[in-house]
C-alpha positions as CSV (number, residue, x, y, z in Angstrom):
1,X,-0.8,13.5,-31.9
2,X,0.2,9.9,-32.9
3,X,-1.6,6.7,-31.1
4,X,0.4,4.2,-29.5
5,X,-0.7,0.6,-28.1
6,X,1.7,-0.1,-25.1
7,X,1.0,-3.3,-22.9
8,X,0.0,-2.8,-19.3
9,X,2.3,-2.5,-15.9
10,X,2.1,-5.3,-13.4
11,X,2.0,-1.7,-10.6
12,X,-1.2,-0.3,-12.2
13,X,-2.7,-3.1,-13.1
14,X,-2.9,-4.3,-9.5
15,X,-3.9,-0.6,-8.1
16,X,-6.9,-1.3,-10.8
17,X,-7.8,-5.0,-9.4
18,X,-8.1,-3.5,-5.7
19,X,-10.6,-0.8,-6.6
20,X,-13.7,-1.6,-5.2
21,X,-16.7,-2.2,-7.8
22,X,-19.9,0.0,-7.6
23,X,-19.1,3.2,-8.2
24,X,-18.4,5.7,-10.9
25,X,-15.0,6.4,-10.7
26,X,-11.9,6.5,-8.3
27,X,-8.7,7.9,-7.6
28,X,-6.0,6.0,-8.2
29,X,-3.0,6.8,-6.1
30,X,0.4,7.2,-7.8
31,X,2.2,4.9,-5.5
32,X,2.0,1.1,-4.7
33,X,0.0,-0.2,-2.4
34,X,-2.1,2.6,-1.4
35,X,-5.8,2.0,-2.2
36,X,-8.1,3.0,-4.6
37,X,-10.5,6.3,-3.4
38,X,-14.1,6.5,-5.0
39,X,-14.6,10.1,-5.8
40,X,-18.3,10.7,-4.7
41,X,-20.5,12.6,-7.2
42,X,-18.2,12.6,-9.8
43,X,-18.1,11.0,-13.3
44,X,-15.9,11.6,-16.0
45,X,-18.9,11.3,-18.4
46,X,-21.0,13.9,-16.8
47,X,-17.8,16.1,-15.9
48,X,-16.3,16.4,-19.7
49,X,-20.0,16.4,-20.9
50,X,-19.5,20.2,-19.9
51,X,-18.4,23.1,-22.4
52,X,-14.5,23.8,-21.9
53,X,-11.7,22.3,-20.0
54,X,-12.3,19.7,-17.2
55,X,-13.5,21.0,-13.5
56,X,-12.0,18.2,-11.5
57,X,-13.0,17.9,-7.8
58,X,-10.4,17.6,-4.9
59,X,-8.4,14.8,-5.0
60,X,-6.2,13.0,-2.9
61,X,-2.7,14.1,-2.7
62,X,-0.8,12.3,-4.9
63,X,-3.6,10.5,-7.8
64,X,-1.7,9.4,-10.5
65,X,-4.8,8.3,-12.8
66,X,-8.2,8.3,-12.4
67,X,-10.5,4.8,-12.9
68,X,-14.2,4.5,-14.2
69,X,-16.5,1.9,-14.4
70,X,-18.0,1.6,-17.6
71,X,-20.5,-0.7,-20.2
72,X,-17.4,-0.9,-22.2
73,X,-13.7,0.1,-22.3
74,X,-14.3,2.3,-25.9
75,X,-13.5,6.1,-24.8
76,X,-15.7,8.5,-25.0
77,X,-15.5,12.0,-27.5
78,X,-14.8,14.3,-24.4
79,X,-12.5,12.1,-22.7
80,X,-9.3,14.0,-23.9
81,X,-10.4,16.2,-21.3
82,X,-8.7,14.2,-18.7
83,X,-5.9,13.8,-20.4
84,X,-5.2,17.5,-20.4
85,X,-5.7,17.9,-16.8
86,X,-2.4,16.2,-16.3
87,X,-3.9,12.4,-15.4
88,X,-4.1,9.4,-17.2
89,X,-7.5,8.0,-17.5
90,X,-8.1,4.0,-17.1
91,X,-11.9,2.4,-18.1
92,X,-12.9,-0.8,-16.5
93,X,-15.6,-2.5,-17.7
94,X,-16.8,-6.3,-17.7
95,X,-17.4,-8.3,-15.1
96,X,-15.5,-8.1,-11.6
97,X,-14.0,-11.8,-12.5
98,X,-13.2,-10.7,-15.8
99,X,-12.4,-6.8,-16.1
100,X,-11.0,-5.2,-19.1
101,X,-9.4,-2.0,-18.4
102,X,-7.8,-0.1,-21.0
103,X,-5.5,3.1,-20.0
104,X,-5.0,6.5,-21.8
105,X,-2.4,9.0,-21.5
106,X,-0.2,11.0,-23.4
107,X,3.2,10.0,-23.7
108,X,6.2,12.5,-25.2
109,X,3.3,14.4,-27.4
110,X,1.4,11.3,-28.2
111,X,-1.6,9.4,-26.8
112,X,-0.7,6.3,-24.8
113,X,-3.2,3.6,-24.8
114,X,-2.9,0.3,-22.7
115,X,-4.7,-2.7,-22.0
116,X,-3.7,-3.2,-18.8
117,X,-6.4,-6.2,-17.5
118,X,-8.0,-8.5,-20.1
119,X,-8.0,-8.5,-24.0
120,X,-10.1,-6.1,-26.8
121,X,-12.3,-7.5,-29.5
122,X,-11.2,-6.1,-33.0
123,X,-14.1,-4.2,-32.7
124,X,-13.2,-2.5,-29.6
125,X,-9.9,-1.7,-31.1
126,X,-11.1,-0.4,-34.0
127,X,-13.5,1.7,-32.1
128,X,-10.9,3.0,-29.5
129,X,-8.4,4.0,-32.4
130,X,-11.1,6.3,-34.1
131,X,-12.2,7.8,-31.0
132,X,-8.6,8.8,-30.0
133,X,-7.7,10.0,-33.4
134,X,-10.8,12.4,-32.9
135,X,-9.7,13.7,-29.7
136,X,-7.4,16.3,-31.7
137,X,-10.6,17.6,-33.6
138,X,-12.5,18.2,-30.2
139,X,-9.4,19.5,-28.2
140,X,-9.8,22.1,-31.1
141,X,-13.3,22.5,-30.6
142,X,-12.5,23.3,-27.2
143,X,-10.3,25.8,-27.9
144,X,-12.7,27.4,-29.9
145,X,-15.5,27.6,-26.9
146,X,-12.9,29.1,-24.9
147,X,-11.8,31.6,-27.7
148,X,-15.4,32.7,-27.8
149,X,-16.3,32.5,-24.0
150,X,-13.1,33.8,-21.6
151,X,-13.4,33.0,-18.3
């Protein structure tokens, strides 16, 4: 898949302001002004960490994205994952007076990413473009594990 930069939509961008800090990730709900819901127990990170496709806990009806809080906006290896669950994934990090939150997705067959808050360093960017161009490799891993251990 191809990587595209896209800037950020005013909607999203305030669902991602009103999500409460201190916590590992949220819900975020598909429609204006409903309010962020912090998933308890549940972090990407830990979640993806996992052999084969994501296990994602119950959500509310209608999440259009998930949010996590993060030490930086740079994705991780296994955040594809998300991706192919059917959600976008959005990483906040920074401080709650100056958030950075970046959003990934997959738009007609490609990755989506978007600042949607805030501004990268050329090393973020540079960091965010190799991990996305990896994803491919690991989706194929994945497919592998799965090849080798049906469910």
């Amino acid at each position: 898949m191809k990587t595209l930069f896209a800037s950020g939509a005013a909607l999203l961008a305030s669902l991602v302001a009103g999500a409460p800090a201190l916590a590992d990730c949220f819900a975020i709900p598909g429609e204006a002004g409903a309010q962020p819901t912090v998933i308890e127990g549940f972090t990407v990170r830990e979640a993806t960490a996992r052999p084969g496709p994501l296990q994602l806990p119950p959500l509310p009806e209608g999440t259009g994205a998930i949010l996590c809080d993060r030490d930086t906006v740079v994705p991780d290896r296994n955040d594809f994952k998300v991706l192919l669950a059917g959600l976008p994934l959005m990483i906040r990090a920074g401080t709650p007076d100056d958030p950075t939150v970046l959003s990934l997705g997959i738009q007609d067959g490609d990755y989506a990413i978007g600042v949607m808050m805030g501004s990268l360093t050329d090393q973020e960017r540079t960091a965010i473009i190799s991990t996305v161009e990896g994803f491919d490799d690991s989706i194929d891993e994945m497919e592998r594990w799965m090849e080798q251990n049906p469910q």
